[in-house]
N, C-alpha and C positions, 0 to 999 in steps of 0.2 A: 504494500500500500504506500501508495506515494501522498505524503501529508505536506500541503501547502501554506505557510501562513501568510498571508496578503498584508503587507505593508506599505504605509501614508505617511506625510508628513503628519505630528501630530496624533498619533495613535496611543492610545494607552499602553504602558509598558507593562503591566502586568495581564491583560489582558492577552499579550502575545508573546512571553516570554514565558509565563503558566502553566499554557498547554503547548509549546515548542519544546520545554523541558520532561513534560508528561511523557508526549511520543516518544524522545529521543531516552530514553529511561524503560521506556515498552521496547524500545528495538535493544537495549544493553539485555534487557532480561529476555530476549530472542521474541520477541514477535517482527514480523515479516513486514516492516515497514521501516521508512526514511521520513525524514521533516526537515525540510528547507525553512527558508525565510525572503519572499518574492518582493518585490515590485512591480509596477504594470510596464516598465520601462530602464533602461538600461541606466544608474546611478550610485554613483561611490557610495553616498549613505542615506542616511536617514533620519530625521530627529526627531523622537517621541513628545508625547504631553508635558513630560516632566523633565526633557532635556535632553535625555539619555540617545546617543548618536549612534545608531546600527549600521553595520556596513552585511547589507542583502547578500543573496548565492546570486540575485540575477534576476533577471526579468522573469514573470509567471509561464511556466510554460503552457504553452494550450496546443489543443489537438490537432491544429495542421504546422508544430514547429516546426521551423527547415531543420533545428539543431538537431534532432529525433530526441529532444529531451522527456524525460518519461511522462508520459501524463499524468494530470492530477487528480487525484483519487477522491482525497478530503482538502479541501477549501477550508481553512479557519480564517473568519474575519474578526477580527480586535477591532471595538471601539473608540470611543475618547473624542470631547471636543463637539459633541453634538447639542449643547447647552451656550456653549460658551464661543460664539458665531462670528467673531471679530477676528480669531486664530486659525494657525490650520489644524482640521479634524475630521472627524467623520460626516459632521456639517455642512464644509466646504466640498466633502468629496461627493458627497450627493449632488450638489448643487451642479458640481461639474458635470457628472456623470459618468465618467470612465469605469471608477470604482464597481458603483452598479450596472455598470455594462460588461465588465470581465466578472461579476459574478454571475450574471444570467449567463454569459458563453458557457463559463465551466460548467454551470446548473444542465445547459441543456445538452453537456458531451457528458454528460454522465457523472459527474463529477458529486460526492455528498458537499453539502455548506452546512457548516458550523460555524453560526456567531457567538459571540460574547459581548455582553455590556450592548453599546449602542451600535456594533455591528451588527444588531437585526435589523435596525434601521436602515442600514446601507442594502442588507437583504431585502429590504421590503421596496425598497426602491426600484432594486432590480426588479420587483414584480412576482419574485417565487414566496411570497409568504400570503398573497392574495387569497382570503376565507381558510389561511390554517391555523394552525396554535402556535405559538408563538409565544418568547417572554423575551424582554430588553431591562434593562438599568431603569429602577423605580421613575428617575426623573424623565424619560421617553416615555412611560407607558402610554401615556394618551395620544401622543402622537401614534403609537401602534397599532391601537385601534382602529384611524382610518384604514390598515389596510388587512391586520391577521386579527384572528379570535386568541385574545389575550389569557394565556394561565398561568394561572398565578403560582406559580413552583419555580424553583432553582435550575431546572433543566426540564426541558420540552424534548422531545424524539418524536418528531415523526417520519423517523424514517431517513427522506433523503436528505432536509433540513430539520438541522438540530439546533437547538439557541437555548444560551444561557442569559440571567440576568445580571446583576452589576459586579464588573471586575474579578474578584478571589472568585466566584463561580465558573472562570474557564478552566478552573482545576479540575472541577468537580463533571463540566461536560467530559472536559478530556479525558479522565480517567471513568467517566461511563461510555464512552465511544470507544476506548482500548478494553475494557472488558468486553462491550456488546461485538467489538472486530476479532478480539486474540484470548479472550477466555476467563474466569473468573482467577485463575494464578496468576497470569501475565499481571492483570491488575493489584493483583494481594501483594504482587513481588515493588510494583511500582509507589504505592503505599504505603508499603514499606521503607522504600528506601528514602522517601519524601519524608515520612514522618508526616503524612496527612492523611484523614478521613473525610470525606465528601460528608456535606452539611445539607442540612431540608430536603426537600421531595425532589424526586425523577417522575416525570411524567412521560410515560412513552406510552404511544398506538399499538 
């Protein structure tokens, strides 16, 4: 499984470093997967909500790459910045549209998307959360209503899209998408080694 996390100017740092460290902790304890850290676009780095400067693997790969880079399996989008409209964020990236237009691509090559925080926003924009369940960061939820049926739990599953609510809960998607992909030890081995327990309800289809 090829795990992608989508990076912006402006992203929240724990939102994407969370669940980048979850996967990469499922693949040390042998499940069958990789986790990069993307861009929509070729660039030295990155600067998060809180400062913190990423330097990406690379542009997101998608399914007619010339490079044959592997395609992407899991989509994780990190939020940040969706409140706070004057910075760059998830905000700004809607507004643009790129963001949510390289999530419907991947959505419709097959691709799962996992948001966290106000990355289900950037989801919803794209158009793939239209009459499902869905949760975002307390301070989005009404926004989300315009477009999914909001529940109110710590992690939603339906399936192809999965969303978490605010921040410390992309721990908590990620290590339920590593168990629901690679097995109830994969997960007990990665929770272990974090030293964390996933907090409130999972809501899955």
């Amino acid at each position: 499984m090829h795990v992608a996390v989508l990076l912006y100017d402006g992203f929240d740092e724990m939102d994407a470093v969370g669940p980048f460290e979850v996967f990469g902790n499922a693949a040390r304890a042998g499940a069958d997967c990789e986790v990069g850290l993307y861009t929509l676009s070729e660039t030295e780095r990155v600067t998060a909500s809180h400062g913190m400067v990423v330097e990406p693997d690379g542009p997101l790969p998608t399914a007619d790459d010339p490079a044959g880079a592997a395609p992407v399996d899991l989509l994780v989008v990190p939020g940040g910045g969706w409140n706070d409209r004057d910075r760059p964020g998830a905000w700004a990236e809607a507004e643009r549209g790129a963001v949510p237009d390289a999530i419907a691509d991947a959505h419709g090559a097959g691709a799962t998307v996992a948001t966290v925080c106000t990355g289900g926003m950037l989801a919803a924009r794209a158009g793939i959360l239209d009459g499902r369940p869905a949760i975002t960061h307390a301070s989005a939820v009404d926004d989300l209503r315009e477009y999914a049926d909001v529940i109110e739990a710590r992690v939603v599953d339906d399936g192809d899209v999965v969303s978490a609510g605010g921040v410390t809960s992309g721990l908590d998607l990620a290590i339920h998408l590593v168990e629901r992909e690679f097995g109830a030890d994969i997960a007990r081995q990665v929770r272990t080694e974090m030293e964390y327990d996933p907090v409130g309800e999972v809501v899955a289809d």
